[in-house]
C-alpha positions, -999 to 999 in steps of 0.1 A, spaced: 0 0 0 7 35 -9 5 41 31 33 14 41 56 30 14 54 61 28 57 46 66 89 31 52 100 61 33 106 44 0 115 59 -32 98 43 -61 131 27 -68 141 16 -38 107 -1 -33 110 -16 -62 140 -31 -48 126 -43 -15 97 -56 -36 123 -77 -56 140 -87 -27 102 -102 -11 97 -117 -42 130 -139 -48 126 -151 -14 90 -158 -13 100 -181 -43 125 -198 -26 103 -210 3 75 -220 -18 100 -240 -40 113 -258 -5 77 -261 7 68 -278 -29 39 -253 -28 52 -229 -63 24 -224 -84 24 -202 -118 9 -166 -97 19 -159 -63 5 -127 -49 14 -106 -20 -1 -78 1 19 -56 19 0 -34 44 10 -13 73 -16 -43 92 8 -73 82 45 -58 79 69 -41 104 67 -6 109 105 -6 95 114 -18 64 134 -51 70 159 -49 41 186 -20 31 178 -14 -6 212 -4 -15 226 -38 -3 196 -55 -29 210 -64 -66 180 -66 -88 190 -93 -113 173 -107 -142 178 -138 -169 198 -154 -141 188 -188 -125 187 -194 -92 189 -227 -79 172 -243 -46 176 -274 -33 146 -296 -22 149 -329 -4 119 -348 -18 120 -374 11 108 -345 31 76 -341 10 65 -381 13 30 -370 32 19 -341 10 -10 -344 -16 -6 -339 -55 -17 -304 -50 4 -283 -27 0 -254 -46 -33 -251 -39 -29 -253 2 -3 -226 -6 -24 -206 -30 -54 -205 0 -30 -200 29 -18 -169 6 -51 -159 -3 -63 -161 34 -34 -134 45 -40 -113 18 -77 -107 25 -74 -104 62 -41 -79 49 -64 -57 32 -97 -63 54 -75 -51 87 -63 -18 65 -98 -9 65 -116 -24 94 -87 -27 120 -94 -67 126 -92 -100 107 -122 -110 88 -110 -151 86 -95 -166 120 -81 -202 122 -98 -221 144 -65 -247 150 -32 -246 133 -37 -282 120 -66 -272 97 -40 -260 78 -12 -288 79 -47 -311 64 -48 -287 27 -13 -302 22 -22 -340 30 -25 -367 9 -60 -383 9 -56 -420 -3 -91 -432 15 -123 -425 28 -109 -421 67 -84 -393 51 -112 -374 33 -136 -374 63 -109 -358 84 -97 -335 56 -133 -324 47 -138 -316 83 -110 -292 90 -113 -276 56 -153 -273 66 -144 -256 99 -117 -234 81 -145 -223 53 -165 -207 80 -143 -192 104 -149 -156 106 -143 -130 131 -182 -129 138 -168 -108 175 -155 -78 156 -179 -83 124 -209 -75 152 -198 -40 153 -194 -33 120 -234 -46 111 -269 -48 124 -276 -83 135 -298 -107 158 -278 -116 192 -284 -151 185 -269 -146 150 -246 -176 140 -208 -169 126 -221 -173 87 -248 -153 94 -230 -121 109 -205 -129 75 -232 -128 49 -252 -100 70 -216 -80 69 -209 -86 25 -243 -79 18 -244 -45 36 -216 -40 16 -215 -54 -19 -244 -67 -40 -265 -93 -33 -253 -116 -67 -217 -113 -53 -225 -121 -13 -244 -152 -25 -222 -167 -46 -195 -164 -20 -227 -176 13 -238 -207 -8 -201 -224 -12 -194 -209 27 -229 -228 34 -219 -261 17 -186 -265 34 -206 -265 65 -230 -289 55 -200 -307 41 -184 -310 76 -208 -330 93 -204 -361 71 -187 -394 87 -166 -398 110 -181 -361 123 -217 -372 120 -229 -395 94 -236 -390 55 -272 -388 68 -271 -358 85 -290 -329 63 -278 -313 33 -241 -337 32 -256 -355 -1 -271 -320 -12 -234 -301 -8 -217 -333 -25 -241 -327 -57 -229 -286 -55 -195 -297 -53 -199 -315 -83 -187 -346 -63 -202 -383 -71 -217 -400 -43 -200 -422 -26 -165 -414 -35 -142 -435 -58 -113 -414 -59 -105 -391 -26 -74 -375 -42 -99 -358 -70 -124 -353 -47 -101 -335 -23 -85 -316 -50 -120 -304 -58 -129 -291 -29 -98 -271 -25 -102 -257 -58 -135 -252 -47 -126 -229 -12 -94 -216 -33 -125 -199 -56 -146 -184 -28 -116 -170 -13 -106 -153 -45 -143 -137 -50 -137 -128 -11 -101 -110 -21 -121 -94 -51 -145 -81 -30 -123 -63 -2 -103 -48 -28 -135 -29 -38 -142 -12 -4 -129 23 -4 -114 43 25 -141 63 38 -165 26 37 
C-alpha cells in the first residue's frame, strides 16, 4: 500500500528493490515447501508488515535472466497431496484478505480455528478415513470468521450464527449476486463438515453439498475429490479477495 511505502520512506526505486527482494525469497520458500504455483500474490499493508522496512535497498542487486537454484529434499515431501499449490495458493489468499480487510476495518475477517486445519490442505487423501478428516478441518476453516469484531461493524440478531454475521456483513456492503455466490459455497462447506466420522452421510444437506460440489456420491477417488474441494474454497476465497479490494477508505 501507498501508506506502508510512505511509513517506510521508499523511493519508487528503492521499493521496487525491496519488492524484488520479497519476491525472490517468497519463491525460494515456496519451492522448498513444494507449494510454487504459476501466480503468487502478496499484500503488503501497514496491518501485516513491520513498521520498519526489514531490508537495506542499497545492499539488494535486482538481477534478471539469471537462474537461481534451490535445493529440495523430496524425502521431506513423502506425506503431502498432488496439490500443494493449492494449500499454498489459500493460505496466501487467506493473509492477503485479512491484509487488506485489517487496512480498513482494523481486525481479521477469517480466523483459524486450530493450526492443523492447515497442515490437512497439504495431505495426501488416499481413503475414505483421510477425506472425512480433511473435509472436516477444511469445513471448519471455510466458515471461520471474526463474527466478535464483524458485530460491530453490522446490524444483526444476538443469536446470529458466525455465517450469518459474515453474509449479513458482505451484503451490507456489496451486491446481493456477489455475497451469494460467496454464502452458498461458505454454506456447503458446512454442510460438508458434518459427514462421517463427524456425523454420518445422513445428517441434512451432506448428499445435497456433495451434488454442488460436483462430487459423485459415494467417493471412488478421494485425491480428485479432495482436489476439488480445494479448488472449490481456493474460488470463494478469490471472489472474497475481489470483493475487499473494492471497499474504499471512507467505507
Amino acid at each position: 500500500s501507498r501508506t506502508l511505502q510512505a511509513v517506510w520512506d521508499l523511493s519508487d526505486e528503492d521499493l521496487g528493490k525491496v519488492l524484488y527482494e520479497y519476491g525472490k525469497r517468497r519463491i525460494k520458500d515456496k519451492v522448498l515447501e513444494g507449494t510454487i504455483t504459476g501466480h503468487e500474490e502478496l499484500q503488503f499493508t501497514t496491518a501485516n508488515m513491520p513498521s520498519r522496512c526489514p531490508f537495506d535497498p542499497d545492499m539488494i542487486k535486482v538481477l534478471f535472466n539469471v537462474p537461481v537454484e534451490f535445493p529440495v529434499d523430496s524425502e521431506s515431501f513423502a506425506v503431502i497431496g498432488k496439490s500443494p499449490g493449492l494449500a499454498g495458493d489459500i493460505i496466501d489468499l487467506r493473509d492477503n484478505i485479512n491484509a487488506l480487510f485489517h487496512e480498513h476495518f482494523k481486525c481479521q475477517l477469517l480466523l483459524l480455528p486450530q493450526e492443523r486445519h492447515l497442515l490437512e490442505l497439504f495431505l495426501r487423501c488416499d481413503n475414505r478415513e483421510d477425506f472425512g478428516y480433511r473435509v472436516a478441518s477444511l469445513g471448519g476453516l471455510a466458515v471461520a470468521s471474526n463474527s466478535t469484531d464483524l458485530r460491530s461493524l453490522v446490524s444483526v440478531k444476538e443469536n446470529s450464527q458466525s455465517l450469518d454475521v459474515l453474509g449479513a456483513f458482505l451484503r451490507s456492503k456489496f451486491s446481493n449476486e456477489d455475497t451469494s455466490l460467496i454464502m452458498d459455497s461458505l454454506k456447503r462447506f458446512n454442510h460438508l463438515r458434518r459427514m462421517y466420522p463427524v456425523h454420518t452421510d445422513r445428517a441434512t444437506g451432506v448428499l445435497e453439498a456433495f451434488q454442488y460440489f460436483g462430487l459423485t456420491y459415494p467417493i471412488r477417488d478421494y485425491r480428485q475429490a479432495w482436489t476439488k474441494l480445494l479448488e472449490a474454497y481456493k474460488t470463494t476465497l478469490q471472489q472474497v479477495l475481489e470483493l475487499i479490494k473494492q471497499i474504499k477508505k471512507d467505507d
